[in-house]
C-alpha positions as CSV (number, residue, x, y, z in Angstrom):
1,X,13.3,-117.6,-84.5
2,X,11.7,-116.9,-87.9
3,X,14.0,-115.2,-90.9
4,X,13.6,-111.6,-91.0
5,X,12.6,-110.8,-94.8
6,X,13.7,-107.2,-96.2
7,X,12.8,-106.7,-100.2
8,X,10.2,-108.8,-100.4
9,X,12.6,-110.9,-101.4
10,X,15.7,-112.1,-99.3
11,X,16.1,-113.8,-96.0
12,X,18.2,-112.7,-93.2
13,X,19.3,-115.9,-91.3
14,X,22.0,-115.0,-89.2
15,X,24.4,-112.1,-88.7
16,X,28.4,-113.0,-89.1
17,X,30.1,-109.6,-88.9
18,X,29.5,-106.4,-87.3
19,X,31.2,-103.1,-87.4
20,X,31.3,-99.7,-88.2
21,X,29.5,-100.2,-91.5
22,X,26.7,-101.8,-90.2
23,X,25.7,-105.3,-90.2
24,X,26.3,-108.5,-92.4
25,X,24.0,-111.6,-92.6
26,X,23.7,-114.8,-94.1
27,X,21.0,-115.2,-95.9
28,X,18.5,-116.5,-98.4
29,X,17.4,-115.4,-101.7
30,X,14.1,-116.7,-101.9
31,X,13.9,-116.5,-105.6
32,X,16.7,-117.7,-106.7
33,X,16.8,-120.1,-103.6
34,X,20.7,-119.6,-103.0
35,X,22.6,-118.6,-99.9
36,X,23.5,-114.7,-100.2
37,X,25.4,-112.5,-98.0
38,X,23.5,-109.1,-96.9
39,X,25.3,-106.4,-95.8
40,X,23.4,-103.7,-94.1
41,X,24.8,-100.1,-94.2
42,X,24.3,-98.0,-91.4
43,X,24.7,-94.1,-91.8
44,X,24.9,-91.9,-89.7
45,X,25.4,-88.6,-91.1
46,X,22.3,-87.9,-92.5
47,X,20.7,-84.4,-91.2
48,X,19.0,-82.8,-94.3
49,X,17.4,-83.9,-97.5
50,X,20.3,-82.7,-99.1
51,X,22.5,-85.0,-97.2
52,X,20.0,-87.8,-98.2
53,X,19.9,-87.1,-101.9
54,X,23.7,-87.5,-101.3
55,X,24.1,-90.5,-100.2
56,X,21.8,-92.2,-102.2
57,X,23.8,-91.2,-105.0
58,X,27.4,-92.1,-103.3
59,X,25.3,-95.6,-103.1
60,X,23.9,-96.4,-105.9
61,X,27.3,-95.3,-107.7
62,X,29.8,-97.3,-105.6
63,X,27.5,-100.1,-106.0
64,X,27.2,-99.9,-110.2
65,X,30.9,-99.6,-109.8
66,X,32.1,-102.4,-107.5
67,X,29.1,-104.7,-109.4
68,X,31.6,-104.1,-112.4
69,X,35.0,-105.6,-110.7
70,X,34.7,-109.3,-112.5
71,X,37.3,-111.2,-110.7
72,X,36.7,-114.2,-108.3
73,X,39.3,-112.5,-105.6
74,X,36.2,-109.9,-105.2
75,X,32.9,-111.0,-104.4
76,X,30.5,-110.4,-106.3
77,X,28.0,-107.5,-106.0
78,X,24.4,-108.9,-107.0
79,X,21.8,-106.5,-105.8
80,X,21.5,-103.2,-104.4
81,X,18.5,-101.6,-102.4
82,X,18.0,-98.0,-101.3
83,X,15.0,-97.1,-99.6
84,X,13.4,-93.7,-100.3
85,X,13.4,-92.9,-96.6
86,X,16.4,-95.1,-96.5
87,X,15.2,-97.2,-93.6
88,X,17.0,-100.1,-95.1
89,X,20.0,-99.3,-97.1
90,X,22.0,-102.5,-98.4
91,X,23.6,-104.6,-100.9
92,X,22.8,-108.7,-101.8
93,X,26.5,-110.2,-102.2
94,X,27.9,-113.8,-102.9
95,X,28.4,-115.7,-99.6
96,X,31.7,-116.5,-98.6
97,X,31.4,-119.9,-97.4
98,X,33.8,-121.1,-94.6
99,X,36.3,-117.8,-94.6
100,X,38.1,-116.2,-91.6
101,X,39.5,-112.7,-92.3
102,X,43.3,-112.4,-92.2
103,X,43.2,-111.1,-89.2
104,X,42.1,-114.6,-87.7
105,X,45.4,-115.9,-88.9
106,X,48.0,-113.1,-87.7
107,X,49.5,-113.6,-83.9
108,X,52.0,-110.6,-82.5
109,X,55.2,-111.8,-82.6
110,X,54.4,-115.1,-84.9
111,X,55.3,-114.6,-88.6
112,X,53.9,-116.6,-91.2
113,X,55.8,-119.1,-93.8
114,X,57.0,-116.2,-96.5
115,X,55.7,-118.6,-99.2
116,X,52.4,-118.0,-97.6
117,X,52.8,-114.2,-96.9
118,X,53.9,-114.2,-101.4
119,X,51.0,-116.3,-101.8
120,X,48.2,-114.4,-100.0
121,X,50.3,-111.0,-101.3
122,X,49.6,-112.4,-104.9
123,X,46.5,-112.9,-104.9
124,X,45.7,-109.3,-103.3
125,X,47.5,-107.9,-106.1
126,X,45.7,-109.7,-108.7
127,X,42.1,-108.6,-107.3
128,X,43.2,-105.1,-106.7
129,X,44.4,-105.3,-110.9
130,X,40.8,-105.6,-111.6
131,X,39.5,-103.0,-109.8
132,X,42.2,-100.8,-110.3
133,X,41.4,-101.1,-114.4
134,X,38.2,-99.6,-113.6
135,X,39.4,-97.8,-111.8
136,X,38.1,-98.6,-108.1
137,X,40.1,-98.0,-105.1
138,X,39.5,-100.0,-102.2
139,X,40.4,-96.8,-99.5
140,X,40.5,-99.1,-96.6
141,X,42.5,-102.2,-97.3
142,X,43.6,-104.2,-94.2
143,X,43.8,-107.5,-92.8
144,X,39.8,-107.6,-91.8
145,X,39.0,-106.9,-95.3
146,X,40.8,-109.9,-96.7
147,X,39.0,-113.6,-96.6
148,X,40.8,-116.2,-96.7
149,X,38.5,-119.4,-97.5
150,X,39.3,-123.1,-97.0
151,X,40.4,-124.2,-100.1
152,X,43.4,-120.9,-99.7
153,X,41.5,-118.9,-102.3
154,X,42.2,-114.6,-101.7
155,X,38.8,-112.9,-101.1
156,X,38.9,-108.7,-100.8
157,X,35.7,-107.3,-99.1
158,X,34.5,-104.2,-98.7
159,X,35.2,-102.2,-101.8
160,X,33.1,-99.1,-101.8
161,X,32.3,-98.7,-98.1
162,X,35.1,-96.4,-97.5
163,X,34.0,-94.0,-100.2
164,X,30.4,-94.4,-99.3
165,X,30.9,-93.7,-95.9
166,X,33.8,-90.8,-95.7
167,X,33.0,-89.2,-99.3
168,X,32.1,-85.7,-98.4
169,X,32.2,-86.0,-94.7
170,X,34.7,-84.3,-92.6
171,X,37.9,-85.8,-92.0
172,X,37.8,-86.0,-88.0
173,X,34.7,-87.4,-86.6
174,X,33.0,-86.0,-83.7
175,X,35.2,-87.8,-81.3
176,X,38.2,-87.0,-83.0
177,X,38.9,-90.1,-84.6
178,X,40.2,-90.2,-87.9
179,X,38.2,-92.2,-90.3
180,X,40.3,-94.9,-91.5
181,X,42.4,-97.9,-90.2
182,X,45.3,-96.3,-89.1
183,X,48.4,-99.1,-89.3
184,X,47.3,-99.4,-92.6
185,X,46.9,-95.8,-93.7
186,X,48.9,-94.2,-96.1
187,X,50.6,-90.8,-96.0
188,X,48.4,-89.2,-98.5
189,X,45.2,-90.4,-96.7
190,X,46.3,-88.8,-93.2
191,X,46.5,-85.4,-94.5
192,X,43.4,-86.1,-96.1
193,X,44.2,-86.2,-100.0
194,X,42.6,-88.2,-102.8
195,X,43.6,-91.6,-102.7
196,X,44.4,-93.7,-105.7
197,X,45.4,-96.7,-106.6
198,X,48.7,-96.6,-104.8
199,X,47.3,-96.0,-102.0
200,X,45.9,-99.3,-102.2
201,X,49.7,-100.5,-102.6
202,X,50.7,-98.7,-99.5
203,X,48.3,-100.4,-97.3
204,X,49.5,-104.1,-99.5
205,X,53.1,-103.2,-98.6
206,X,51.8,-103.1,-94.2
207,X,49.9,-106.0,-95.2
208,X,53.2,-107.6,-96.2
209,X,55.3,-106.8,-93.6
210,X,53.0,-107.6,-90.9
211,X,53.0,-111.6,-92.4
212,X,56.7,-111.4,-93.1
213,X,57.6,-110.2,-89.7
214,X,54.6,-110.6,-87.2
215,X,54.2,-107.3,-86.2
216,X,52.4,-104.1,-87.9
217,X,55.0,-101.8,-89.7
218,X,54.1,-98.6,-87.1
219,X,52.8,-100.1,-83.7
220,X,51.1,-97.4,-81.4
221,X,47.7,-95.6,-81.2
222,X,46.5,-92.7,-82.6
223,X,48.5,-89.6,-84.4
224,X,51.6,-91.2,-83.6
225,X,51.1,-94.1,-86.3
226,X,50.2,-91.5,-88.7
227,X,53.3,-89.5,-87.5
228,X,55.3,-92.7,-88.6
229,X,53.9,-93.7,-91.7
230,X,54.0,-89.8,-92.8
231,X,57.7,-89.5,-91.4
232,X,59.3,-92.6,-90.3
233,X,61.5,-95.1,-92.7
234,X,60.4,-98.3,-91.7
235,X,62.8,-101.1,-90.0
236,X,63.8,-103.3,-93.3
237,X,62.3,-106.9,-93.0
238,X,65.8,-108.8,-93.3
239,X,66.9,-106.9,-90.3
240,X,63.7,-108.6,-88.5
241,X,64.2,-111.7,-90.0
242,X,67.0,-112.8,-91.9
243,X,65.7,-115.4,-94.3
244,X,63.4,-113.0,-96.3
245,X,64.7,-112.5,-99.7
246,X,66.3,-109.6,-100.6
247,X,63.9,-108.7,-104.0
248,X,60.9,-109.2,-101.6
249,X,62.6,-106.7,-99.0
250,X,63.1,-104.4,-101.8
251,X,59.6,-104.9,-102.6
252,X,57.9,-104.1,-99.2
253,X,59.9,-101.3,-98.8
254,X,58.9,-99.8,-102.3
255,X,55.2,-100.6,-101.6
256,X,55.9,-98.4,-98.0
257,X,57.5,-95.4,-99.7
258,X,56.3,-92.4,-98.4
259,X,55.7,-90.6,-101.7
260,X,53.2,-92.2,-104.0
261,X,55.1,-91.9,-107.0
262,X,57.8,-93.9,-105.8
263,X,55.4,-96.9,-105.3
264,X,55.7,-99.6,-107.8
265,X,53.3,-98.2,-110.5
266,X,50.7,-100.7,-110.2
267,X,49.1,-103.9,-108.8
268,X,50.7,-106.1,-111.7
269,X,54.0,-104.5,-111.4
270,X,53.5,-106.3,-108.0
271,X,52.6,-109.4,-109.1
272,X,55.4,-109.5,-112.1
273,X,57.7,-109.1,-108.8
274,X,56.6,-111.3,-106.8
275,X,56.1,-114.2,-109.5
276,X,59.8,-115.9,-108.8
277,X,58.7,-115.7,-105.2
278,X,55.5,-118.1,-105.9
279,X,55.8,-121.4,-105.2
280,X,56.1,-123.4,-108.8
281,X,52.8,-125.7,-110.1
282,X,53.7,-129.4,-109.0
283,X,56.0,-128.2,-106.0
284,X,55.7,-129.4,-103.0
285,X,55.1,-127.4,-99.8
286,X,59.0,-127.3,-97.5
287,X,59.3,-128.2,-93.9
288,X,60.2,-124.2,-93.6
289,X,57.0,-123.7,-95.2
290,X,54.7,-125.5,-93.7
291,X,51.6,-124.0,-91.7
292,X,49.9,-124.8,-88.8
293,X,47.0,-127.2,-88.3
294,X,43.7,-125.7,-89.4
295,X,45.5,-122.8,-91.8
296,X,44.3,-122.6,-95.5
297,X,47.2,-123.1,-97.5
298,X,47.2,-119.7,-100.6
299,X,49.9,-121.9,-102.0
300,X,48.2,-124.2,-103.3
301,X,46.6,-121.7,-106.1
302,X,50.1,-121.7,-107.2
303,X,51.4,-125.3,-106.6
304,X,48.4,-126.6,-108.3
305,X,47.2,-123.9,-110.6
306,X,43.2,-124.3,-112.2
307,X,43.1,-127.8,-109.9
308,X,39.6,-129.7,-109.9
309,X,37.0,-129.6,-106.8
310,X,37.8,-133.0,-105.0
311,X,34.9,-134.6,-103.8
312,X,35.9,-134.8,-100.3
313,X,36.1,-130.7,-100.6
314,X,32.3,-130.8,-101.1
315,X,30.8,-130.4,-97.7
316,X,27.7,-133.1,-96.9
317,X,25.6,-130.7,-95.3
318,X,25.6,-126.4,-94.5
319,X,24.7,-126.2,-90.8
320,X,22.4,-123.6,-90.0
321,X,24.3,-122.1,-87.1
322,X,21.7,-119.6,-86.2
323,X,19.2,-122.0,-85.5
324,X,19.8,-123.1,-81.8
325,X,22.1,-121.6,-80.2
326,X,24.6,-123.2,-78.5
327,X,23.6,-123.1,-74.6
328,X,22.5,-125.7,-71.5
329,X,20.6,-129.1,-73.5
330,X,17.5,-128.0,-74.2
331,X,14.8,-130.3,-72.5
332,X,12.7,-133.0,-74.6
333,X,10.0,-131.2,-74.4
334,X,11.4,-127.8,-76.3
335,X,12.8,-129.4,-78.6
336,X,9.9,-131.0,-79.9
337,X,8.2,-128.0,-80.2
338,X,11.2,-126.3,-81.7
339,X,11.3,-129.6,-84.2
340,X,7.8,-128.9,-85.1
341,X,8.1,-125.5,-86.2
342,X,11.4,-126.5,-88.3
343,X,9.3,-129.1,-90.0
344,X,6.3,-127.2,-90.7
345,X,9.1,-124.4,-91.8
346,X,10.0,-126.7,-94.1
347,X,7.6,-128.0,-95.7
348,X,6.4,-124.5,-96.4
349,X,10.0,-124.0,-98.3
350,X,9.4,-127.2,-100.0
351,X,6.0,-126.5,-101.1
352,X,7.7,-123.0,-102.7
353,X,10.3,-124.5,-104.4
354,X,13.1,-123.2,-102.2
355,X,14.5,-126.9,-101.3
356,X,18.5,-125.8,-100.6
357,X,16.8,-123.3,-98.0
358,X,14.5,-125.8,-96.9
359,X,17.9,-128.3,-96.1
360,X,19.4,-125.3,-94.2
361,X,16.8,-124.8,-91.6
362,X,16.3,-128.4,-91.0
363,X,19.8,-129.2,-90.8
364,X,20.0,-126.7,-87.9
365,X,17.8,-129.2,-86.0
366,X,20.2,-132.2,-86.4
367,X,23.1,-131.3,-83.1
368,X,20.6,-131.2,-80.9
369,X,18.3,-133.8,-81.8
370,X,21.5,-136.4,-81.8
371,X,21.6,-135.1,-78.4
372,X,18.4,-135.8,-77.2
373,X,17.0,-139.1,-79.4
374,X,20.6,-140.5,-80.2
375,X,22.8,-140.1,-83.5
376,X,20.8,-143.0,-85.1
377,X,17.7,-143.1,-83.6
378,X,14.7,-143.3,-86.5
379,X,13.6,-139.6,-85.9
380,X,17.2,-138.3,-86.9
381,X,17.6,-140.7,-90.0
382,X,14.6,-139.3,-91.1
383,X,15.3,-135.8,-90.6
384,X,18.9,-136.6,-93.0
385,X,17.0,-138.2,-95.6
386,X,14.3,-135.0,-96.0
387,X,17.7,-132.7,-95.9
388,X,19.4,-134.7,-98.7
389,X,15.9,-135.5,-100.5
390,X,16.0,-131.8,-100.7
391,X,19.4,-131.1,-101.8
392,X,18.6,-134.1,-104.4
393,X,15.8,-131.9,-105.6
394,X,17.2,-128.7,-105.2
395,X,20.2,-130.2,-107.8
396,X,23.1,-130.2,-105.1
397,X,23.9,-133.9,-106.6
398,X,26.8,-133.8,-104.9
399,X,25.9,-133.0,-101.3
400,X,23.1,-135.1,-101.6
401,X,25.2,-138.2,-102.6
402,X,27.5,-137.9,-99.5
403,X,24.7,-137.9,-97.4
404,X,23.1,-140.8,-98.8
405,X,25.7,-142.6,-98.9
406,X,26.4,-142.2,-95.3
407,X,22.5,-142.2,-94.5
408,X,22.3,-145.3,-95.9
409,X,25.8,-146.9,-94.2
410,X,23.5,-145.8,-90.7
411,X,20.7,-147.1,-91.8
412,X,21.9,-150.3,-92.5
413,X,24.2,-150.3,-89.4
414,X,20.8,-150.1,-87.3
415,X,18.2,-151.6,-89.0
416,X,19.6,-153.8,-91.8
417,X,20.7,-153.9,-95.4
418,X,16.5,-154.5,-96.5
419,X,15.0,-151.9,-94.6
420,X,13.1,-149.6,-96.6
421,X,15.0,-146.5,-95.8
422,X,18.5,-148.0,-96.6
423,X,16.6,-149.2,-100.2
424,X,15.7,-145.9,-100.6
425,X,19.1,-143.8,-99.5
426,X,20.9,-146.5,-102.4
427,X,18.7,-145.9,-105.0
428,X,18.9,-142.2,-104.5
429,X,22.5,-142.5,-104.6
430,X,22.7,-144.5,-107.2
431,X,20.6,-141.5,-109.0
432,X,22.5,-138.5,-107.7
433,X,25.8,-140.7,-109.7
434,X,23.6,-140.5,-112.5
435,X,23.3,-137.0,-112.2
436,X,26.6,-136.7,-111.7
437,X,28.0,-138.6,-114.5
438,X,29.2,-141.0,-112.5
439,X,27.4,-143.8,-114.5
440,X,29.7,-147.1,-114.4
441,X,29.5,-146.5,-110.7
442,X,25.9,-145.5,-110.5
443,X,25.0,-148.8,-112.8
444,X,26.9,-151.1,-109.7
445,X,24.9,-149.4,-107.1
446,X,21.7,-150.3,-109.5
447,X,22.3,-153.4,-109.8
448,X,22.8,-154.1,-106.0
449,X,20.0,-153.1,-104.9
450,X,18.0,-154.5,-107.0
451,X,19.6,-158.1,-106.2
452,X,18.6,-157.0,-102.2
453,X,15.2,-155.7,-103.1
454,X,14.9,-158.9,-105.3
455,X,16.2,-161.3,-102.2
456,X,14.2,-159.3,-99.6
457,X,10.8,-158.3,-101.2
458,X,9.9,-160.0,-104.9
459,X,10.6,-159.0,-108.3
460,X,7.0,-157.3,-108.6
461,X,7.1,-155.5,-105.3
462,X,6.9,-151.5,-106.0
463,X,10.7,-150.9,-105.0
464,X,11.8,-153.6,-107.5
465,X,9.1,-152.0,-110.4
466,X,10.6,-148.4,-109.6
467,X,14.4,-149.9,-109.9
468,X,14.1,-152.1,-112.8
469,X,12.7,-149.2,-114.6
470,X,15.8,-146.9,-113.4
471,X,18.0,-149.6,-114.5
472,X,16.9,-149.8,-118.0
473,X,16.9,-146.3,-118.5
474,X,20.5,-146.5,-117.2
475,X,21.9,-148.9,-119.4
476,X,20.0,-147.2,-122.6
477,X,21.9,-144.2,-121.4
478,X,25.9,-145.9,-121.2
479,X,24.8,-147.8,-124.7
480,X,24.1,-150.7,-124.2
481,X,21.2,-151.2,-125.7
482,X,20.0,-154.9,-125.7
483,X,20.0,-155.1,-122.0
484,X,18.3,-152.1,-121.7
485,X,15.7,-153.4,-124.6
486,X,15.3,-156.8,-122.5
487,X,14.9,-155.2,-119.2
488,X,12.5,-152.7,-120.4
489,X,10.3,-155.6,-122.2
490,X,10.6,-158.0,-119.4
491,X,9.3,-154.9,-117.0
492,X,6.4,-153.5,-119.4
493,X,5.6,-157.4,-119.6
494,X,4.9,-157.5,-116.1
495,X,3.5,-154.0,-115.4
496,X,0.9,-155.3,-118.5
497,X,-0.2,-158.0,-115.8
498,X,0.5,-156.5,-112.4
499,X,-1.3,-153.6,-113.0
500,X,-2.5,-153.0,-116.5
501,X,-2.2,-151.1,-119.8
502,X,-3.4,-147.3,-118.1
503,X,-1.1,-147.8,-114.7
504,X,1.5,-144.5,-115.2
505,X,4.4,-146.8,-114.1
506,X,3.3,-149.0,-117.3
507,X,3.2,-146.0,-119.3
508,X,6.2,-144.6,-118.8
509,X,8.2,-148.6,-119.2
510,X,6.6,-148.3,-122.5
511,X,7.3,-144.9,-123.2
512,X,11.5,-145.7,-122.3
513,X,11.4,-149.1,-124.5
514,X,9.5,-147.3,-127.8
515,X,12.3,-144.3,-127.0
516,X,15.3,-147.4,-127.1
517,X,13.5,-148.6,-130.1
518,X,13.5,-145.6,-131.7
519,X,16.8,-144.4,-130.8
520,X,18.9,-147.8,-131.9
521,X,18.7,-149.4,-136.1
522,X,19.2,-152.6,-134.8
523,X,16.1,-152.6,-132.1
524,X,14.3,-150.8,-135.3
525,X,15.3,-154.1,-137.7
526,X,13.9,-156.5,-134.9
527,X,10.9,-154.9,-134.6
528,X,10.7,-154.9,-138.5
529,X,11.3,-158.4,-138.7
């Protein structure tokens, strides 16, 4: 199914969420060729000109004003359309790659490590610092607001929607249903007062208590929750599980007082407190803190504060889920026709310049043409080598790498170390480690397969040409200089022979050895001489 294109500009590709809001979708900006998140507002309440002239204000403001929060626990705000007739009302934010909401990770009855409940608690309270200083107040902070991604980072969603949505709209809606998530709500927002930022607090301290002790802080439906949090002292933490320290039962309670004023004053007043809580840099995670299989660890921001991206944290290659979806195998037949309009998609995304897109929609292909033609037939080698060609071009060095490096393991596994897409999936390794600054290791790959294309082919076939030119460019580039000089003049020798004084590839060896020349006194003194 084609991408849906709103603004002339961005892709919709698939949606991820749904709710009251509206709708939000993965997608494309085809300028910039990045993924984007879209989130669609849907509003309801509009019955006058009046009402629309007041919304599109309430937009455009909470959207100038959320663009402002700079802090990585808040994604961020990049664009922001309003129709005039406000058929399409929505706002262009950075993608959260790989994140379940909070929610995902909380089980009735199961509480989670308290290291990790300090940890994720934390990070909240660092976000909501920012935005507070603005001063923004989220409104509706709960557990389906808050991302959690792989890596353990602290992501809070939806700032703005709340306002958007409820500012000058009655309190009950038709139904009778108070707007607002009710086990989070605070005391001030059920009789319908302004919220501020400790209100935000409030709704950190049920937060809290429903990690520390695996159930909300007031369980029930309807005006009975808000008869508790308005009314009802909450059961202390320690009394619901013993091991919880006493500053952090202190704390939750605090965050849960009924009166705002009695709060803690602010979000780094939170922090401050729960900073002996953290786990220290260098620690190491305890068996009593340890989380289960497949849980991002928030720890780790703390244990190993500012660390590095791994390279094994770098994913190979962004499925595009949305593609095919997952159903009976698809019959031969479809799926050639299904791989025909990916490719020619493709290839129109290349021809535009929007290559990471152009990876995406192929790479939807992949599952289920494994399926049908086999893991390592030729048709899916292929397929991996346009999708990391593309990421090579699109300058995902990185991704692309990974993939050629395992492209080229397959290839070789199947049709042997000299086949000409194996060649081809080194070499552009080899160049993606240039790129990367990985150059002692991209100069070994080099040199390999040019021994194999050399062993296999002949020192004059075009492979060999193209590599001995990429190698003396390589070794100019680590310094050393007089193999780079007698590679470069043994090549232009031969090009002048092979193919003459006007061929481009003779150009350009002559173009690298006058720059080496130019570039090194010695070479300069030679040439003198």
């Amino acid at each position: 199914m084609p991408a849906r294109r709103i603004g002339r500009r961005y892709d919709l590709i698939e949606e991820i969420g749904f709710g009251g809001m509206g709708s939000v979708w993965r997608g494309y900006d085809t300028v910039l060729d990045r993924e984007i998140a879209v989130k669609l507002i849907r509003y309801t309440q509009i019955h006058s000109p009046t009402d629309a002239a007041e919304f599109a204000a309430r937009f455009r403001r909470e959207a100038r004003i959320t663009a402002q929060i700079r802090h990585h626990g808040v994604p961020q705000v990049y664009d922001a359309v309003l129709d005039a007739d406000l058929s399409e009302v929505y706002l262009v934010m950075e993608l959260v790659e790989g994140a379940n909401t909070l929610r995902h990770y909380l089980e009735p009855g199961a509480p989670l490590p308290i290291a990790w409940a300090v940890s994720v608690t934390a990070q909240i309270a660092t976000a909501l610092s920012y935005a507070h200083a603005l001063p923004v107040v989220h409104r509706d902070l709960k557990p389906d607001n808050i991302l959690l991604t792989p890596g353990g980072a602290v992501k809070i969603i939806d700032f703005g929607i709340a306002a958007l949505l409820t500012a000058g709209a009655p309190k009950l809606t038709m139904t009778g249903a108070l707007l607002g998530s009710m086990p989070y709500m605070s005391p001030e927002q059920a009789i319908g007062a302004k919220p501020t930022p400790r209100t935000d607090l409030y709704a950190l301290g049920c937060i809290l208590y429903e990690m520390l002790c695996g159930y909300p802080v007031f369980d029930g439906a309807g005006p009975i929750v808000l008869h508790h949090h308005a009314s009802t002292a909450p059961v202390p933490p320690r009394e619901l599980r013993a091991e919880v320290p006493a500053e952090l039962d202190r704390l939750v309670l605090e965050l849960l007082a009924k009166k705002p004023e009695q709060r803690p004053g602010d979000a780094a007043e939170v922090y401050e407190r729960l900073l002996p809580l953290l786990p220290p840099p260098g620690s190491v995670p305890g068996p009593s803190e340890a989380h289960l299989t497949g849980m991002p660890d928030p720890t780790v921001i703390f244990r190993r504060p500012n660390a590095p991206l791994r390279p094994e944290q770098a994913a190979p290659t962004v499925q595009f889920r949305g593609a095919l979806p997952a159903t009976a195998p698809i019959s031969d037949k479809v799926l050639e026709q299904r791989l025909e309009h990916r490719l020619a998609e493709f290839r129109d995304l290349v021809a535009a310049g929007r290559t990471l897109q152009a990876a995406d929609v192929l790479s939807g292909i992949l599952e289920p043409a494994g399926r049908v033609f086999g893991a390592d037939s030729p048709r899916v080698l292929e397929l991996r080598f346009d999708i990391a060609l593309a990421r090579f071009h699109g300058g995902e060095f990185r991704k692309a790498r990974m993939e050629f490096d395992a492209l080229a393991a397959a290839s070789a596994r199947v049709k042997g170390f000299a086949d000409e897409l194996t060649i081809e999936c080194r070499k552009f390794a080899a160049n993606c480690r240039v790129e990367l600054g990985e150059l002692t290791e991209a100069l070994s790959g080099m040199r390999a397969v040019l021994d194999d294309v050399r062993a296999t082919q002949s020192d004059g076939s075009e492979v060999a040409l193209e590599l001995r030119l990429a190698l003396g460019r390589l070794l100019a580039l680590i310094g050393r200089h007089a193999e780079a000089r007698t590679m470069l003049s043994e090549l232009y020798e031969d090009l002048l022979l092979l193919r003459g004084i006007n061929d481009p590839l003779t150009r350009e060896a002559e173009e690298a050895l006058e720059r080496l020349i130019d570039d090194d006194p010695a070479a300069r003194g030679q040439e003198r001489s």
